[in-house]
C-alpha positions in Angstrom: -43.2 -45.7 -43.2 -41.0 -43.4 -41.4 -37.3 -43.4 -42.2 -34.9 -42.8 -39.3 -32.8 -38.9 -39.2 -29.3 -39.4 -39.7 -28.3 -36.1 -38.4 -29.2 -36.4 -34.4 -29.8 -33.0 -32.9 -27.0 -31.2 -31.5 -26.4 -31.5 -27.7 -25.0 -29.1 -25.7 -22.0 -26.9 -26.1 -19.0 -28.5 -24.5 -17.7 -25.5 -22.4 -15.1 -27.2 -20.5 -12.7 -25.7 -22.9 -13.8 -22.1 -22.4 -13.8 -22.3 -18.5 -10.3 -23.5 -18.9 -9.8 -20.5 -20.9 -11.6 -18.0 -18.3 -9.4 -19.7 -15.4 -6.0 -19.2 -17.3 -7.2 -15.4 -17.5 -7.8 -15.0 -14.2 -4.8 -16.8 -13.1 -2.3 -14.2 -16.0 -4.2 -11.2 -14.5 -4.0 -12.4 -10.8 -0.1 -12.8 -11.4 0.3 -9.6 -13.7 -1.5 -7.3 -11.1 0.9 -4.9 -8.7 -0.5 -4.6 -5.4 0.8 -1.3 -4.0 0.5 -0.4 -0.5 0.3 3.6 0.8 -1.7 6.5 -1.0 -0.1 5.9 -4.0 2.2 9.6 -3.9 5.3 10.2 -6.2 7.8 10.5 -4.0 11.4 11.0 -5.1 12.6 9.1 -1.9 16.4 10.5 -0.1 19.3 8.1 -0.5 21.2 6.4 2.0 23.7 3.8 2.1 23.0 1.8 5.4 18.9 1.6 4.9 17.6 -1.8 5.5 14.3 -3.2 4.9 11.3 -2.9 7.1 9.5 -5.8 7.6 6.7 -5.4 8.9 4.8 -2.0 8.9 1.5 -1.6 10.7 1.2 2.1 10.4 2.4 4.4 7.4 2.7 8.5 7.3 3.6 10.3 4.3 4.7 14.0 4.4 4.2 15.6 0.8 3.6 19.2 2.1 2.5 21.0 5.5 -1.2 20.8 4.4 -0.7 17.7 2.7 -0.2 14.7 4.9 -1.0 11.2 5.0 -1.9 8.6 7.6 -2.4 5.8 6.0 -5.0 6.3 2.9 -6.3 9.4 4.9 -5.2 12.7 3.5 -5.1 15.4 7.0 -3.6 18.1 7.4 -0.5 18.7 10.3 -2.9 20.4 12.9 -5.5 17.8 12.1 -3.0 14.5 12.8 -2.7 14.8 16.2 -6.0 13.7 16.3 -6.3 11.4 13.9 -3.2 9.3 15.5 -5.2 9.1 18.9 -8.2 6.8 17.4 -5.6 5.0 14.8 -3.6 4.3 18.3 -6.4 3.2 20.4 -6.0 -0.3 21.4 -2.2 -0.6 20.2 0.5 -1.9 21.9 3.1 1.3 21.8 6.1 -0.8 22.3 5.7 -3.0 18.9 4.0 -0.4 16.9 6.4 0.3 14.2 5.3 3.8 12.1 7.1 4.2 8.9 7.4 7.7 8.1 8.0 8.8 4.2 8.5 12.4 3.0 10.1 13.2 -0.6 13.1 14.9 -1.0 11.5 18.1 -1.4 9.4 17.8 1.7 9.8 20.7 3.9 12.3 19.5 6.3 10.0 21.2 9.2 6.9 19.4 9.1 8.8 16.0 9.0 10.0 17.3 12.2 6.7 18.0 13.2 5.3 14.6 13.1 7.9 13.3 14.6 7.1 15.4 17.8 3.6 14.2 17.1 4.4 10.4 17.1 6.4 11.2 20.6 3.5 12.9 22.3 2.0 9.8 21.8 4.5 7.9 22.9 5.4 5.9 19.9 9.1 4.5 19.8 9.2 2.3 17.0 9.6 5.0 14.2 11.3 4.4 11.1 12.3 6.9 8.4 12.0 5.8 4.1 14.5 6.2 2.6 16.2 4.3 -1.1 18.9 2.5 -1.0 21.7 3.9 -3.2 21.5 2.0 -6.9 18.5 0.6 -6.1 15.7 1.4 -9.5 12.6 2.3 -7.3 
């Protein structure tokens, strides 16, 4: 006569537990996580006291040297952005187009200039120039 087990045989690991545990990661990392926008240059921005806050930016340059612009995420050169600015342009309405142009303190003062003629060739009017606002951390 067979006698009956009294241990039954283990069923499946409850993982409920450990996807609650993955989600609560993924929610701490999504919150943690800085999302920057622009190349990601160190730029020790001027200061001015009347700078107010762009909204809404659909194009970005950044001047860090005359060889070392920025259209975006593209790294180009001053002779070269003429050129790149026609195809980024293509398509745009000119009269909302808002460019924000950055260049660090120690920019050469003449290739901000520079661009700027370049964004008027092309007839963009809605330029804006970065600058930190006096006491502010960043």
């Amino acid at each position: 006569m067979r006698l009956p087990r009294r241990l039954a045989p283990a069923g499946l690991p409850n993982l409920i537990p450990l996807i609650d545990v993955v989600l609560i990661l993924v929610i701490f990392f999504l919150v943690a996580t800085v999302f920057r926008l622009g190349p990601g240059l160190a730029l020790d921005l001027p200061k001015s006291t009347s700078a107010q806050n762009v909204t809404l930016t659909e194009l970005r340059i950044t001047v860090a040297g005359e060889n070392d612009v920025w259209l975006g995420n593209v790294r180009t050169s001053l002779s070269q952005l003429d050129s790149l600015l026609k195809d980024k342009l293509k398509g745009k309405d000119l009269k909302t187009l808002r460019v924000v142009v950055e260049g660090g303190r120690d920019a050469p003062y003449q290739v901000v200039v520079s661009v700027l003629d370049v964004l008027r060739q092309n007839q963009v009017v809605g330029v804006n120039l970065m600058t930190k606002v006096v006491g502010s951390p960043r």
